[in-house]
KEGULO-262420 format. One record per residue: x negated, z negated, y negated of N, C-alpha, C, O in turn. Coordinates in steps of 0.02 Angstrom, whole numbers, plus 50000, padded with zeros to 5 digits. Atoms other than C-alpha are relative to their C-alpha. Layout:
<sites>
XZYXZYXZYXZY/...
</sites>
This chain:
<sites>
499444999550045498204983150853500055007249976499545010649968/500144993250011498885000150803500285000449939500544994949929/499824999650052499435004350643500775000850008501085003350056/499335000249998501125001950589500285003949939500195001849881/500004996750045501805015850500500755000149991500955003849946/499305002450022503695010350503499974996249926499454994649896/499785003250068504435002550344499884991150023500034987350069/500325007549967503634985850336500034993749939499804988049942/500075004850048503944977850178500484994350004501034994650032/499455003850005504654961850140499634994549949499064996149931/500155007750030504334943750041500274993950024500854991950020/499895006549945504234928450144500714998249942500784999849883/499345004050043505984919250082500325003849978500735001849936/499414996050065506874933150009500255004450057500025007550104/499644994449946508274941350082500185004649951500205003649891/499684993750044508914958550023500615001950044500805000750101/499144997749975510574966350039499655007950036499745009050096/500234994249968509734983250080499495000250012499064998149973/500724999349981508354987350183499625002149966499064999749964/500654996350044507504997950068499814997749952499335000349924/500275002150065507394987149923499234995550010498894993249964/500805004750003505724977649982499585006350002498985005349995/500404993150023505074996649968499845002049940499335004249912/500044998150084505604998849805499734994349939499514995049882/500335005550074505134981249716499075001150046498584999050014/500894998050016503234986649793499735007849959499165008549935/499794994350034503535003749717499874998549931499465002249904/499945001250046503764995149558499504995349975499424995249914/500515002149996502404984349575499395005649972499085006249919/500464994049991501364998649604499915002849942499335004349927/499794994450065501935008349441499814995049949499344996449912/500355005750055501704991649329499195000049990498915001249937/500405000450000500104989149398499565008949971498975008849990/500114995350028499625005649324500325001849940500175007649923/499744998250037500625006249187499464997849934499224992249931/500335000650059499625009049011499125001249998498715000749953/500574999749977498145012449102499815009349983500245013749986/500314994649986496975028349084499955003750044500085000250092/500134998249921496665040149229499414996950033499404994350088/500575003549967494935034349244500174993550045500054992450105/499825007649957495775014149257500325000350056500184996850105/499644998649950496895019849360499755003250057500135004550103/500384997949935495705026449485499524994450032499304994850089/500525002849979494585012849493500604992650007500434987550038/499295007249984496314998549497500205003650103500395000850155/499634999549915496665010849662499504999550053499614996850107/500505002449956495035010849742499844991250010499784989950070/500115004650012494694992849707500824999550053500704998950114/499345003149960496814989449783499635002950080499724999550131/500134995149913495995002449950499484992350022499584988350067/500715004249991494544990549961500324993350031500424991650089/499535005349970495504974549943500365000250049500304995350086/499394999849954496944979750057499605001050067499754997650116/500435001349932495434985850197499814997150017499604998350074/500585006249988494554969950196500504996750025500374994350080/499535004849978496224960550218500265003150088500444999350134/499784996149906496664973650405499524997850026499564993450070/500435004149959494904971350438499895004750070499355007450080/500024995249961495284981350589499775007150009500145012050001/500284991750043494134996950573500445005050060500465011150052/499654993049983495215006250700500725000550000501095003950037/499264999250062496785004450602499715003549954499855009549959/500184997550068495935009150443499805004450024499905008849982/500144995049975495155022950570500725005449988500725010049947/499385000049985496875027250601500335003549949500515009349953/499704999150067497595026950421499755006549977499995012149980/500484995150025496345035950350500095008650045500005013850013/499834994849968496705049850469500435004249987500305010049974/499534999949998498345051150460500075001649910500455006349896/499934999350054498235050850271499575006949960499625009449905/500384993750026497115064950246500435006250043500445011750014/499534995149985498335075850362500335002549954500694998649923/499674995650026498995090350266499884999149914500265000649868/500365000050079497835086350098499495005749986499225006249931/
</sites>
């Protein structure tokens, strides 16, 4: 499996009028789930989401992959 770095969001059952809005309600997710938080919490809510979200791919050469790709031009 290779990583899929197209626009990929969605919610089983829900339709949207525009493509991009299943971008933006995880966007907003994202920002809640950090909202009121410290920098510290907020570092350890995003490692802890990295963790969770790797265990769920599972695939270490996707997360090979990612990880690659995500450190380009840092």
């Amino acid at each position: 499996m290779a990583l899929n770095t197209q626009p990929n969001f969605f919610e089983p059952g829900q339709h949207y009028f525009r493509s991009f809005s299943p971008g933006d309600d995880f966007y907003e997710l994202l920002i809640d789930t950090h909202r009121d938080l410290t920098d510290e919490q907020s570092a350890q809510v995003n490692a802890r989401l990295i963790l969770l979200l790797a265990n769920h791919i599972g695939d270490i050469s996707v997360l090979r992959e990612a990880m690659k790709i995500a450190r380009e031009g840092v």
